[in-house]
BATORBA-932099 format. One line per 10 residues: number of its first residue (from 0); their letters; for each residue x, y, z of C-alpha. Coordinates in Angstrom, 1 decimal. Layout:
NUM	A	X Y Z ~ ...
END
This chain:
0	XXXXXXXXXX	0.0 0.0 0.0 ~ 0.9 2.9 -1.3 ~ 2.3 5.9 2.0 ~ 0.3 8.4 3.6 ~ 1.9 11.4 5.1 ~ -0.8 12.2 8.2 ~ -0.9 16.0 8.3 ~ -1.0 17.4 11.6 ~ -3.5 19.9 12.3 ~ -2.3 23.1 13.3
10	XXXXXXXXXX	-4.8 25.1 15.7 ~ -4.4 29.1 14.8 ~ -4.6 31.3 17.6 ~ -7.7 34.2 17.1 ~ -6.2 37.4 18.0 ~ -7.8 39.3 20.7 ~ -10.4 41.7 19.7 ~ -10.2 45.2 21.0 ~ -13.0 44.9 23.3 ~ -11.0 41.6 25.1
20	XXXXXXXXXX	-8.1 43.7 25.4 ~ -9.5 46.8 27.4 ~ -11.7 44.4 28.9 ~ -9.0 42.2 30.7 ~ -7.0 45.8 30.9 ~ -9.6 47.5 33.1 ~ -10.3 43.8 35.0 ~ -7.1 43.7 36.4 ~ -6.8 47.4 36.8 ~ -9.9 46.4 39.5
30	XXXXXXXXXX	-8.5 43.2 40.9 ~ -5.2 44.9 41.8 ~ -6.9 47.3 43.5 ~ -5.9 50.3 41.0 ~ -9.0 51.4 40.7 ~ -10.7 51.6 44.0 ~ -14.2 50.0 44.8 ~ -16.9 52.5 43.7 ~ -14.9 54.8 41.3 ~ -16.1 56.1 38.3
40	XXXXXXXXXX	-15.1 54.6 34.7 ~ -15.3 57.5 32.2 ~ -15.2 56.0 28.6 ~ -13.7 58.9 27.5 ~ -11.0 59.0 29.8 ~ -10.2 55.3 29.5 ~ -10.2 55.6 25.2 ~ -7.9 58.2 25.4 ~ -5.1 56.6 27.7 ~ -5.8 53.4 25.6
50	XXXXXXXXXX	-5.7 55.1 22.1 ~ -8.9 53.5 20.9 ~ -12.8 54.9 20.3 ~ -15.2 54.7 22.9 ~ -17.2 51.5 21.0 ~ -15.0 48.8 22.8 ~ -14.5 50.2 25.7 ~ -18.2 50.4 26.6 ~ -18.7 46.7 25.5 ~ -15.6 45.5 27.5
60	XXXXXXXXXX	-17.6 47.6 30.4 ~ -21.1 45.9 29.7 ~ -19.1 42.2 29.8 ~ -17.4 43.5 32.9 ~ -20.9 44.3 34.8 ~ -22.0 40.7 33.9 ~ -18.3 39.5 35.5 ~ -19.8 41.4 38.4 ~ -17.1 43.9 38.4 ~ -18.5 47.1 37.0
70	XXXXXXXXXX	-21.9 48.6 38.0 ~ -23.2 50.7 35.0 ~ -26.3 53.2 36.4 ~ -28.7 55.0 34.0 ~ -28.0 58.9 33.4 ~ -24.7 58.6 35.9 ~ -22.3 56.2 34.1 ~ -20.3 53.5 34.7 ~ -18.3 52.4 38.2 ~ -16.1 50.2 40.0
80	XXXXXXXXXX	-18.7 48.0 41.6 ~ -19.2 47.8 45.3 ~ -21.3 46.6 47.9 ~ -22.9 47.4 51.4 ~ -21.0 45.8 54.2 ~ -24.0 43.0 55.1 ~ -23.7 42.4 51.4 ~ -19.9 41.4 51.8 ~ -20.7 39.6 55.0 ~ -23.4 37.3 53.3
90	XXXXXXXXXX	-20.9 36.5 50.1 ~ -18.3 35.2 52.6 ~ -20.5 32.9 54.7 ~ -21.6 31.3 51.2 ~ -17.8 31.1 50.5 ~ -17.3 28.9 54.2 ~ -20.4 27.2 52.4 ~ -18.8 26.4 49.1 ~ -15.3 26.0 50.6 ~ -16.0 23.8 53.5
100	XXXXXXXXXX	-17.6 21.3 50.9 ~ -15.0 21.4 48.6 ~ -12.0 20.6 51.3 ~ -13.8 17.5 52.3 ~ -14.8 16.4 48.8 ~ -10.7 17.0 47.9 ~ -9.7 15.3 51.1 ~ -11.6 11.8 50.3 ~ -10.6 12.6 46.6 ~ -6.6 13.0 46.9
110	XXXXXXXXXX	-5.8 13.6 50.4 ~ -2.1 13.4 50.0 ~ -2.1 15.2 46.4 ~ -4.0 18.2 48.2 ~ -1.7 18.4 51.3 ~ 1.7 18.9 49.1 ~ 0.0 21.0 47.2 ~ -1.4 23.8 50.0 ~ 2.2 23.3 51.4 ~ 4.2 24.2 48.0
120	XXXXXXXXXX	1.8 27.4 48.4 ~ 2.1 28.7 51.6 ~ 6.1 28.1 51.0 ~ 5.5 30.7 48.1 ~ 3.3 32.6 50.5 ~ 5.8 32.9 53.1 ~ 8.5 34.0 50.2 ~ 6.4 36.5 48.8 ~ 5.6 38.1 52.7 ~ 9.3 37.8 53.5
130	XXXXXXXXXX	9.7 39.6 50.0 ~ 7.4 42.1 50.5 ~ 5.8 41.4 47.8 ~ 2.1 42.0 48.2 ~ 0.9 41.6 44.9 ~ 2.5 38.1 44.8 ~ 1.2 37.1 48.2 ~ -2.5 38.0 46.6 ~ -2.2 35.6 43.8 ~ -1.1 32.9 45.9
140	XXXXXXXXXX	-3.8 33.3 48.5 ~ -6.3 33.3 45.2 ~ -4.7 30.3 44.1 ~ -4.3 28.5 47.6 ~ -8.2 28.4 47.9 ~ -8.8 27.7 43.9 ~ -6.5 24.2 44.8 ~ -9.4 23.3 47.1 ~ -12.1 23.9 45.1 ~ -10.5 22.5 41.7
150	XXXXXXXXXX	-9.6 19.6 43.5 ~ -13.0 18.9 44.8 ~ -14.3 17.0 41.3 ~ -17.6 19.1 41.3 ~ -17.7 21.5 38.8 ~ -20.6 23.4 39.6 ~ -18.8 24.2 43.3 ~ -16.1 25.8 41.2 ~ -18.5 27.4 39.2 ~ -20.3 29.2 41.7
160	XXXXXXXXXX	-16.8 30.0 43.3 ~ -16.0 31.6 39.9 ~ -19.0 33.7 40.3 ~ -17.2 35.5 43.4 ~ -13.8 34.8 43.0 ~ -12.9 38.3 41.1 ~ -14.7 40.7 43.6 ~ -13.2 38.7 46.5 ~ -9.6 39.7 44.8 ~ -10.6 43.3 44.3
170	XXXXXXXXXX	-11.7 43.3 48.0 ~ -8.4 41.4 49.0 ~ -6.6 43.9 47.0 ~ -8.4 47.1 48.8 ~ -8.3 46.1 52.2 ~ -5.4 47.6 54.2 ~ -2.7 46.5 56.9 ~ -4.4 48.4 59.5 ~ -7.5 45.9 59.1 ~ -5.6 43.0 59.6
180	XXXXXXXXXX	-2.0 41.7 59.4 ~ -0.4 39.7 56.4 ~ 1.5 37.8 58.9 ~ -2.2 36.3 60.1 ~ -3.5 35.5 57.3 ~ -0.3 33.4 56.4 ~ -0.2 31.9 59.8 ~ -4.3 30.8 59.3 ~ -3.1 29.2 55.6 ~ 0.0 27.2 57.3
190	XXXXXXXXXX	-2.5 26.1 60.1 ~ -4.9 24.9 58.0 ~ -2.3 22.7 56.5 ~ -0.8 21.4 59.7 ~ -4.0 20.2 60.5 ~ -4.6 18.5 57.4 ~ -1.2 16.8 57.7 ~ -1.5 15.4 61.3 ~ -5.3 14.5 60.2 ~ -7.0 17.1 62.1
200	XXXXXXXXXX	-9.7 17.4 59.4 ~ -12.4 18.9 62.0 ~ -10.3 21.5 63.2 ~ -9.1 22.5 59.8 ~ -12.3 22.9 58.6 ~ -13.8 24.9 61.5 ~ -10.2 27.1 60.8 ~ -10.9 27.5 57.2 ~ -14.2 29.1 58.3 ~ -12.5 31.2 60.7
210	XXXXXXXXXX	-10.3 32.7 58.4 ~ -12.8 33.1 55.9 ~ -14.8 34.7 58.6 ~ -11.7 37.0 59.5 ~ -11.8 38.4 56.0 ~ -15.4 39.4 56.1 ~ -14.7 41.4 59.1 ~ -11.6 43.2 57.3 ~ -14.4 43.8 54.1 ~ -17.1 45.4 56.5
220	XXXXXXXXXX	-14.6 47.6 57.8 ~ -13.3 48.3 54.4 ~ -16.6 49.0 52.7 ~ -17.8 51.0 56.0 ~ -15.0 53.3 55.8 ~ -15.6 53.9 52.4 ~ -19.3 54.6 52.7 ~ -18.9 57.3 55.9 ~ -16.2 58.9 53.4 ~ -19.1 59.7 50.8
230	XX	-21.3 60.8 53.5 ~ -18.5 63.8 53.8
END
């Protein structure tokens, strides 16, 4: 029989529209905490720094408020979204909700495989804090509770983790040292996974809710502060 050469196919990367670029421009403008909670987005001000019309920047704002980031009001215009301190307090007792499920479910799925994996982390956590390096030590706390929820086998819990996990970043990235140290939230991450390594899956589960708990607070005072400064 005569040879066949088996062409390979060859996937070709689309190239980002305009609207996917100021989109995921002004997304991690908000995650980073660049642009504060609440602040106005003027079109016009956000065409001209990114030398473009105002046509993709108001779709990338309209796929943004779906994202849950940007809150676009009638006759005022667009804004950084935020949200009322009982608000904040309600999205982090669904997150001790969604989180505590997920740690069992990745515990009786790959105990071992999810231990070494929240200990490379908080080694990277404790690297970035001894660096300084806030922005780092923001990723890795992202990415430290993502491990338990991908690693729970249920996609609809990551799912509806995905639904929050960008406003809990911007949050993350607002709130300041005087709310609560650094140093305690990496001590609550190593604890959690020095009980999960001498089997203490009860405790690490009620601290898992305890630091998620300790973040709400830091939020209320955050969102608090911000609403007595508008009443100025």
């Amino acid at each position: 029989m005569p040879k066949t050469n088996a062409v390979r196919a060859t996937r070709i990367e689309r190239p980002k529209s305009l609207t996917e670029l100021v989109k995921e421009h002004v997304r991690s403008r908000i995650i980073n905490g660049e642009l504060m909670l609440g602040e106005a987005l003027s079109e016009n001000v956000l065409a001209a720094q990114l030398g473009i019309s105002k046509t993709p920047v108001r779709e990338a704002l309209l796929q943004l408020k779906l994202e849950g980031l940007v809150d676009i009001q009638p006759q005022r215009g667009s804004f950084v979204f935020s949200m009322a301190p009982e608000e904040a307090a309600e999205m982090c007792q669904y997150r001790v909700i969604l989180e505590s499920a997920a740690l069992r479910d990745a515990l009786h799925n790959d105990e071992a495989g999810l231990i070494e994996a929240l200990e490379q982390n908080v080694r990277r956590m404790a690297k970035a804090v001894a660096d300084d390096d806030m922005p780092a030590y923001r990723r890795l706390d992202t990415e430290y509770h993502r491990q338990i929820l991908n690693r729970a086998g249920n996609r609809f819990l990551v799912a509806a983790h995905q639904q929050l996990e960008m406003r809990i970043q911007a949050l993350r990235a607002s709130v300041t040292s005087k709310h609560r140290t650094v140093e305690e939230s990496l001590a609550e991450h190593q604890n959690i996974v020095k009980l999960l390594r001498t089997h203490e899956k009860t405790k690490a589960l009620n601290l898992l809710g305890v630091h998620i708990r300790a973040a709400s607070r830091d939020y209320q005072i955050l969102l608090q502060e911000q609403a007595r400064g508008r009443q100025r």
